[in-house]
Backbone bond lengths (Angstrom), bond angles and torsions (degrees), N, CA, C in turn:
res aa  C-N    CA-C-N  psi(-1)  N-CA   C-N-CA  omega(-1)  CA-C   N-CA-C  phi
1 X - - - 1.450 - - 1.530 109.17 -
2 X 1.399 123.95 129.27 1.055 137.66 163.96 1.369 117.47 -67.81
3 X 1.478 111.49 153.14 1.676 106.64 -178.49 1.797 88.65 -135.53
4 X 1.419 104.77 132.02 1.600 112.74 178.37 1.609 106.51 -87.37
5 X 1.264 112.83 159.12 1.533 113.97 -154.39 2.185 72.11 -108.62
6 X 1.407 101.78 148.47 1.752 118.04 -176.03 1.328 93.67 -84.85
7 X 1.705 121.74 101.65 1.134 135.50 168.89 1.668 121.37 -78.27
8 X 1.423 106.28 -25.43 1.544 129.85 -170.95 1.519 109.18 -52.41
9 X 1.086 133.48 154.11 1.340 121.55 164.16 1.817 128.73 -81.45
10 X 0.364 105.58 138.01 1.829 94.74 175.82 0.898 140.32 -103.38
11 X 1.705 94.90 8.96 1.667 112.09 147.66 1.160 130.35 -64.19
12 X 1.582 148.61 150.30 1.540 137.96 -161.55 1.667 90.23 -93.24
13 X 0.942 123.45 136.29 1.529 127.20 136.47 1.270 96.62 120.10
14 X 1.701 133.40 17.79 1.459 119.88 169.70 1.464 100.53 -63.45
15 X 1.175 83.56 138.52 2.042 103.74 170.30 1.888 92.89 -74.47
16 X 1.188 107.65 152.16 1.487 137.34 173.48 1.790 97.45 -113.73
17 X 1.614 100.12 127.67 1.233 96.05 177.71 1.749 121.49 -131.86
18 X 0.734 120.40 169.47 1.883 109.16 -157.43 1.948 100.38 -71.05
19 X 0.899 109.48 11.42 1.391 107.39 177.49 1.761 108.39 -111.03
20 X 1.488 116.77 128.79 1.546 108.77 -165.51 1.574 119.76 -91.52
21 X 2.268 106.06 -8.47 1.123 91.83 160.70 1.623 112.29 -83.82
22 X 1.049 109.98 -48.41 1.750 92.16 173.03 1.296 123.56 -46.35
23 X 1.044 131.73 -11.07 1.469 123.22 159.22 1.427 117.38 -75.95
24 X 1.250 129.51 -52.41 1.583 130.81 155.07 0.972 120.96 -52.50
25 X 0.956 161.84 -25.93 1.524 153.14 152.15 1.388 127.78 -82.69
26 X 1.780 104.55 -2.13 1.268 113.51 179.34 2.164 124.74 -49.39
27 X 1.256 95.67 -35.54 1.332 102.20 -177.67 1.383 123.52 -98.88
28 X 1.413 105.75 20.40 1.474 121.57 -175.64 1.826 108.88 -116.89
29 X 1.222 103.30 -19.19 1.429 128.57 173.18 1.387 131.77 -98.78
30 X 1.475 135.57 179.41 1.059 135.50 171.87 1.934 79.20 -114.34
31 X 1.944 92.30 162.61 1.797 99.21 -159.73 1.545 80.98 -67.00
32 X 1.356 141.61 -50.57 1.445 128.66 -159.57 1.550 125.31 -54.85
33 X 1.321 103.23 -32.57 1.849 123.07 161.41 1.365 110.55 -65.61
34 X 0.899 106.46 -33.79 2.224 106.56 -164.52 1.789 84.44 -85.99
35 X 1.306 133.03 -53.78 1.205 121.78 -179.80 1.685 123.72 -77.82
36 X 1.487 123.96 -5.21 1.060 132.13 158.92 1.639 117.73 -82.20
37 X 1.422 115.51 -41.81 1.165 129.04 153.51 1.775 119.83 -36.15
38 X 1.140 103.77 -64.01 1.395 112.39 -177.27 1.599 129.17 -68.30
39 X 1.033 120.34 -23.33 1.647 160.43 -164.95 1.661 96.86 -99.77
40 X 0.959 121.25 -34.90 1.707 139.74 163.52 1.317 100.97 -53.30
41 X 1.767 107.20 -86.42 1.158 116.35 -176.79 1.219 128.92 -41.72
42 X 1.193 120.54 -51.20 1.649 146.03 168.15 1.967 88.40 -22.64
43 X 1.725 87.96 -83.10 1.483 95.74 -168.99 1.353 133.02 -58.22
44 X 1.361 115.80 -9.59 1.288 141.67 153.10 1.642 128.34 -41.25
45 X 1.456 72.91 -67.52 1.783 99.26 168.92 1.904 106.74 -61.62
46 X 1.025 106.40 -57.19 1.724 118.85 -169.52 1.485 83.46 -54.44
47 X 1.593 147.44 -55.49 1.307 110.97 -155.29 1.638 114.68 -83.90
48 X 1.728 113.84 13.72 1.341 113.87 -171.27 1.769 95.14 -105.61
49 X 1.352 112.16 4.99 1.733 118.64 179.67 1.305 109.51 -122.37
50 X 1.497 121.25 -17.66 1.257 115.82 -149.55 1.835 95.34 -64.65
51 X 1.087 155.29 175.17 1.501 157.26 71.01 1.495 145.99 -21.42
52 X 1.176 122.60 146.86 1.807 109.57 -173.60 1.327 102.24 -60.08
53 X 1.565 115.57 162.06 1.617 121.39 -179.21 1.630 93.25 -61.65
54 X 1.528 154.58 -10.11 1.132 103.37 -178.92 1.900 106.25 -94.38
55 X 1.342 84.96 -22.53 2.208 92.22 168.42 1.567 93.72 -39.22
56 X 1.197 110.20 -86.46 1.436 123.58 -174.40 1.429 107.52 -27.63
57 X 0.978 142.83 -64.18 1.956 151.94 171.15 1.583 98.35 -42.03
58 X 1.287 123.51 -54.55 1.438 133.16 -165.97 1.726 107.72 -63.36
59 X 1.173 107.00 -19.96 1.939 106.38 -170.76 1.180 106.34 -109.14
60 X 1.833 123.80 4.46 1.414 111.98 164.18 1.712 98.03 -63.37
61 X 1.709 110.49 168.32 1.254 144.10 161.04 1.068 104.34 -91.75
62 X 1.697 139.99 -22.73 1.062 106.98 -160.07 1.386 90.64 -141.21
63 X 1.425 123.62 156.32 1.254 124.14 -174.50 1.245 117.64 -47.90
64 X 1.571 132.21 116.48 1.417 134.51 177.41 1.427 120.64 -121.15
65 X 1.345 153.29 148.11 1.389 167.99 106.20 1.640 116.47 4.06
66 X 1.416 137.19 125.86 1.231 140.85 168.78 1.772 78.54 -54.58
67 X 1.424 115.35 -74.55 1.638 108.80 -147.92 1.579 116.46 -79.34
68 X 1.409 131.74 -9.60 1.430 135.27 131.90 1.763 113.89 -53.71
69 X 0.796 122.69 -56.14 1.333 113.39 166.76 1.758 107.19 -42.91
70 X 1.173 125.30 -79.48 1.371 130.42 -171.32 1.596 112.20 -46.75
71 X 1.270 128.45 -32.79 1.582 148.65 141.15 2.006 106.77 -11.22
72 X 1.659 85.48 -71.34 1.283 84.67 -155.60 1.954 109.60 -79.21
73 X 1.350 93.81 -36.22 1.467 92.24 166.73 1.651 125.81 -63.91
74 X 1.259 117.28 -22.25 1.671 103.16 170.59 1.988 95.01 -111.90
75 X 1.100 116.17 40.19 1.239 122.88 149.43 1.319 133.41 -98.27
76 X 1.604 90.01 -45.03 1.766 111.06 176.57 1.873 89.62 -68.76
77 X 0.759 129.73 -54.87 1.926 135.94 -158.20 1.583 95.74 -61.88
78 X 1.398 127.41 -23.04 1.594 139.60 -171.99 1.690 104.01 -95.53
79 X 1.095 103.22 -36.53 1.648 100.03 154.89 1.290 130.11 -100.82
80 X 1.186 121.88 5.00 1.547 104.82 157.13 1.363 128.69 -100.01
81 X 1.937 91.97 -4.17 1.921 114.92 179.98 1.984 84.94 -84.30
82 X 0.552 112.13 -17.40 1.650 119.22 -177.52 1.400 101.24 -66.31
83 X 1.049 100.22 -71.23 1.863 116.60 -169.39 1.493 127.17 -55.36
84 X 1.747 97.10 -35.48 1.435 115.55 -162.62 1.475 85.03 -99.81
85 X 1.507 144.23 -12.77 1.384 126.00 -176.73 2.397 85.76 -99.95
86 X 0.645 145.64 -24.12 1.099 153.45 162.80 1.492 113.78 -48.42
87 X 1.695 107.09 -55.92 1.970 94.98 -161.10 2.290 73.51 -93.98
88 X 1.189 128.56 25.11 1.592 90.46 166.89 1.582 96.56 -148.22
89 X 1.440 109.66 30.85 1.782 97.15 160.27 1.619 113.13 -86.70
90 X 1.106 129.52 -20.10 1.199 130.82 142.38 0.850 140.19 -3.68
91 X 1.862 109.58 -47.19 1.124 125.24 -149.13 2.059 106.35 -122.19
92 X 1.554 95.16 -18.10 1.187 114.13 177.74 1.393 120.74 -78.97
93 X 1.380 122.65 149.86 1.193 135.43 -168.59 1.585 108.28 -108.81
94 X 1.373 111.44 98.44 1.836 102.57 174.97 1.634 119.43 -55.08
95 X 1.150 102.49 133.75 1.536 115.99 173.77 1.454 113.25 -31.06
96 X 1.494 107.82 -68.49 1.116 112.42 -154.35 1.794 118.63 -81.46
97 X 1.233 98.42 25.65 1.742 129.31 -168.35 1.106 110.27 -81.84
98 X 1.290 164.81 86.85 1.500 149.06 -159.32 1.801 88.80 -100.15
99 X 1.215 109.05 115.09 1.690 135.50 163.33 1.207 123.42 -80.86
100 X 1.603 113.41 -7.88 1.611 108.38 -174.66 1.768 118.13 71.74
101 X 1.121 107.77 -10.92 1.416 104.71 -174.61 1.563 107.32 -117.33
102 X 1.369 125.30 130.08 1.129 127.29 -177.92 1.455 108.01 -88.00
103 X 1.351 103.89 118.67 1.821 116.09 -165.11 1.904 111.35 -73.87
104 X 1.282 104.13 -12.22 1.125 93.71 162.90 1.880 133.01 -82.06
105 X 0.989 81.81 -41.89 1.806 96.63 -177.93 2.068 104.74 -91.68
106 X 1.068 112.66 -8.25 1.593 112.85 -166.90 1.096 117.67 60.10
107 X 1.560 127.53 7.94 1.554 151.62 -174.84 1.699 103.42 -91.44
108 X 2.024 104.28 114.57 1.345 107.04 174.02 1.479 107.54 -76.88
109 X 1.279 101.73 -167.06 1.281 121.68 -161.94 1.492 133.74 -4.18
110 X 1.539 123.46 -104.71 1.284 133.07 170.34 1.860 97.70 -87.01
111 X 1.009 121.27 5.71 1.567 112.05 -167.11 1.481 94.98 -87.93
112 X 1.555 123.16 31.46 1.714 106.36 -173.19 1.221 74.72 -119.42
113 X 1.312 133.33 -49.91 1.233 149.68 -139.81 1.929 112.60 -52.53
């Protein structure tokens, strides 16, 4: 018998969300990781299913365009390069910033020297 390791959070009020790795990894993460995490995977997965653009054209239902088709796919890819440069400039360090700390060694100032 296997024993599953308690992935859940045990904080009250995590949202449950229709995706089941973000739900398992939810309490191991902050919510922006478990949904960056998952959104990964997703797209991960999509390039091991995806099809050539005309597969892709061929499984609409409803009458579609080679170049409306091509529209919406590097549209959707322009908003999620949108989103993902959005939830992590935050987190980024501008170039032209001098921090005092030399990023190679993690050594401040003259103490690399």
């Amino acid at each position: 018998m296997t024993t599953a390791m308690r992935t859940t959070s045990h904080r009250p009020g995590r949202p449950q969300t229709d995706c089941a790795l973000a739900d398992r990894v939810a309490g191991m993460e902050t919510p922006m990781l478990t949904e960056m995490a998952a959104a990964t995977f997703h797209l991960e997965r999509l390039l091991q299913s995806v099809g050539t653009p005309e597969q892709e054209l061929a499984a609409y239902t409803v009458d579609m365009t080679a170049a409306r088709h091509c529209d919406y796919v590097l549209g959707i890819a322009d908003r999620i390069r949108r989103a993902l440069d959005k939830l992590t400039a935050p987190y980024e360090t501008p170039a032209a910033v001098d921090t005092g700390t030399d990023q190679s060694t993690g050594q401040s100032g003259d103490a690399a020297a």
